[in-house]
N, C-alpha and C positions, 0 to 999 in steps of 0.2 A: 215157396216161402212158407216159413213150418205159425202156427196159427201165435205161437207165442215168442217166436224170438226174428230175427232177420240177420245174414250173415253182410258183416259191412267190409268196405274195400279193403280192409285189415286183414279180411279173410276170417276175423271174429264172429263169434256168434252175441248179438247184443238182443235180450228182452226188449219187444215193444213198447211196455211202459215198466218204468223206472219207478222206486222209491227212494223219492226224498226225504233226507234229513237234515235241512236245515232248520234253524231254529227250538231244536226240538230240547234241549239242553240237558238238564240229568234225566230226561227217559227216553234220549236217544237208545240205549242201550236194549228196553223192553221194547220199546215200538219196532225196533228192526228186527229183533227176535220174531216181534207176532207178525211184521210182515211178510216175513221168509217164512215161516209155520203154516201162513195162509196161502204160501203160493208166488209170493215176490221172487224171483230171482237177480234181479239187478238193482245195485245200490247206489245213490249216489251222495258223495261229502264232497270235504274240499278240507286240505290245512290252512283254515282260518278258521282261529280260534273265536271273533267275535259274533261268527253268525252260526256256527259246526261244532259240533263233539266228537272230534274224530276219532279219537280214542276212546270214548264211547262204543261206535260203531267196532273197532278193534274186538271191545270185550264182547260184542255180540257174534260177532263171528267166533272167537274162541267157546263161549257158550253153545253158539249152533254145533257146532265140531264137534264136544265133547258129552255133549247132553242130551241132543237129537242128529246126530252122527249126518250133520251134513257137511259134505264135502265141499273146500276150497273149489275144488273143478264144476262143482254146479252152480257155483255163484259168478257174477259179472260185478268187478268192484271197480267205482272210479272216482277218482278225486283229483283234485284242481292244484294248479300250484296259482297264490294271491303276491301280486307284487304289495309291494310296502303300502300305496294309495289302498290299496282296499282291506289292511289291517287294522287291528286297536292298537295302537301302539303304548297306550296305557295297560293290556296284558302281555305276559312274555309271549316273543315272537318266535314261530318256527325257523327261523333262520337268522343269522349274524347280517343285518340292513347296510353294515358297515361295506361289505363283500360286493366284488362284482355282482352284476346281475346274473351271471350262470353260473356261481359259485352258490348262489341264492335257491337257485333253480335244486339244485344236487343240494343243498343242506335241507330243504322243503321237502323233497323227495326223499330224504334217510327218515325224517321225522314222519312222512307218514308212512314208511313202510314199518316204524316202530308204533306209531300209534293202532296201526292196523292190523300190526303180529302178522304179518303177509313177508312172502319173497318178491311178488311181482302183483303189478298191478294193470286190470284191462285195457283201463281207457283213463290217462291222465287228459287233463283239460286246462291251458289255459284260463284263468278265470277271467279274464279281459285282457282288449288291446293296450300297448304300453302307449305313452305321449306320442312317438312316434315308429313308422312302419322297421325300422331299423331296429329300435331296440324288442319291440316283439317280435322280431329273428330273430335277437338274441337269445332270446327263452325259448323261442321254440327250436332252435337250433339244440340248442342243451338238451329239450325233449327227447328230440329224433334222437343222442346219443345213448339217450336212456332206451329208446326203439333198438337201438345196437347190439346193445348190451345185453339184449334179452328179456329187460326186468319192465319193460313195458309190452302193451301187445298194440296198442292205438293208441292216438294222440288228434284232440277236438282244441276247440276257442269257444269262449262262452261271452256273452255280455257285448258281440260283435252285429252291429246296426247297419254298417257300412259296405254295401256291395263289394266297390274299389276294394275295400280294404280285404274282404274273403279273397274276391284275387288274385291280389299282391302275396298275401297268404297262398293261397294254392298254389300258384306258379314258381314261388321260390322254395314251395318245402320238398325234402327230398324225400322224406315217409306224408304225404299227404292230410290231411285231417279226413276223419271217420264221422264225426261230428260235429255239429254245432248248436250250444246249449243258447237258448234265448228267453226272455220274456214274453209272452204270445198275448200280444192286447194289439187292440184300434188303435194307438198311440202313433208304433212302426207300419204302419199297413198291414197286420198280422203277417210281417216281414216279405210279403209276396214276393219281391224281385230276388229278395236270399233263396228264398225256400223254390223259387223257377232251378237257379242255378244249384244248387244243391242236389235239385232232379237230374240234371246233367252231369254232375261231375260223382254221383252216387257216393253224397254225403248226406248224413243221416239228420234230419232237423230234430232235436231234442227242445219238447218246450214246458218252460217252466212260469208258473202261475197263471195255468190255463183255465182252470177253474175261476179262481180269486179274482182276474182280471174281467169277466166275463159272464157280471151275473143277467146281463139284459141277453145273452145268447141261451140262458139256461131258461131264460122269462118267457122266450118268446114261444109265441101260439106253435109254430111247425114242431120245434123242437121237444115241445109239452105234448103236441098230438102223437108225435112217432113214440113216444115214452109209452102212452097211454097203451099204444097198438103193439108194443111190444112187451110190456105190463114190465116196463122198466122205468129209474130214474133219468129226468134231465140231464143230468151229469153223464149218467152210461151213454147214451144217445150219442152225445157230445165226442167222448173218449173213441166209440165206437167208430166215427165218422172222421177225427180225427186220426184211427190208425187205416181207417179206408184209404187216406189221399195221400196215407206214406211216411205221417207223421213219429216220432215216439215221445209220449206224453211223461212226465213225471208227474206222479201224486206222492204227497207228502201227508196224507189222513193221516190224522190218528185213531180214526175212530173205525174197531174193527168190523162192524159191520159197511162201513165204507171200502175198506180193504177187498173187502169178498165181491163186492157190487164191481168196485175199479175191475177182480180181475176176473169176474165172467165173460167181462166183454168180450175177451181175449179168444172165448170159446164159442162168439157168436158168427154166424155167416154174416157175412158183408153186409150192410146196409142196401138195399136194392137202388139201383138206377138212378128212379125217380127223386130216393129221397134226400140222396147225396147231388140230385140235381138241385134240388128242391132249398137245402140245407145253403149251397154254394152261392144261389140266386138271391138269399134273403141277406147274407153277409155281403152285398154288391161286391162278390167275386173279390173279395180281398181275401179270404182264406185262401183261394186257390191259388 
């Protein structure tokens, strides 16, 4: 396993930790620029316009291409297709709502491959499960044709809480999910029984608002001592030990000296033994 990326069932090469841009609004643009300058290679959005600038992101990649000559092939670009529930429907919608739901699917997906100025994209992601397990086959079904067709390379679910319901996912898709994007707080059990099976079926757990959710793990005494003895931040510790047990973390900083810290970690030896024992025992074994 190479110290910065991991190759998933897709047979893709996906960065251990991701940057986010959500929320970031008109300086999506410069943030992903400085993130990719510093060393990011994997992005993540979504065509949804209330929470993403994805075209934004588009103009950052066209900028990286053209200005600091970086290549479409050294990046890892993914974005989400948002059913109607998790849109603003008071700004224009990537897609005609009126439409089947796989016609939905295929208009969400032309829109960001125009937002993105891309042919093909690495890793689309459901943004969530639909009302019922039927009609999320229905999208992901339309996915997988995108998986066909060439213009995808993977295909994840994000926003999915429900054991059963990965399952049911797993078992009926016919290109499998690569990942699965979550919220990582005490809320779900820091999703233990997803992130067991996910080990088994070597799908990738991508977790989002790992920081934000979790300033009492950055508080606490173990986590401050291993910083101290590594003459790093709380947060690096954290990132570090999360890519120990397999995790891939998304940070969404903007702040570039945060950037550089996220991605030394990248470049450290494993956490020892003890302190990935140490770390798992104080979270009563819910991270693991």
């Amino acid at each position: 396993m190479s110290h910065t990326a991991v190759i998933t069932n897709a047979g893709i090469s996906m960065p251990r930790l991701i940057y986010g841009t959500a929320w970031k609004k008109e300086a999506t643009t410069q943030l992903v620029i400085r993130a990719v300058l510093n060393g990011f290679q994997g992005i993540d959005t979504a065509c949804q316009p209330k929470h993403y600038r994805e075209d934004l992101v588009g103009q950052a990649l066209v900028e990286l291409q053209q200005k600091h000559n970086i290549s479409r092939r050294d990046l890892f670009i993914q974005t989400k297709f948002t059913s109607i529930n998790g849109q603003d429907q008071s700004k224009p919608l990537p897609y005609d709502p009126r439409m089947p739901l796989n016609e939905q699917v295929r208009q969400s997906f032309a829109t960001s491959l125009q937002n993105l100025q891309l042919d093909y994209i690495d890793s689309l992601v459901v943004h969530g499960p639909e009302r019922t397990h039927e009609l999320t086959m229905k999208v992901y079904r339309e996915c997988e044709k995108l998986v066909d067709e060439g213009r995808v390379k993977q295909l994840g679910i994000s926003n999915l809480y429900d054991l059963n319901d990965l399952r049911r996912l797993y078992d009926d898709a016919r290109h499998k999910p690569s990942v699965i994007q979550n919220r990582f707080y005490a809320e779900t059990n820091y999703d233990h029984e997803i992130r067991q099976y996910c080990r088994e079926k070597n799908i990738f757990y991508q977790s989002f608002w790992t920081l934000t959710a979790n300033p009492h793990i950055l508080q606490h005494s173990i986590v401050k001592k291993l910083a101290q003895e590594h003459h790093a931040t709380p947060a690096q510790i954290f990132f570090r030990f999360l890519i120990d047990i397999g995790l891939t973390p998304l940070t969404g900083t903007t702040d570039e000296k945060h950037m550089k810290e996220d991605l030394e970690v990248l470049h450290w030896p494993s956490l020892d033994h003890e302190s990935v024992a140490k770390l798992k025992k104080f979270i009563h074994d819910e991270i693991i």
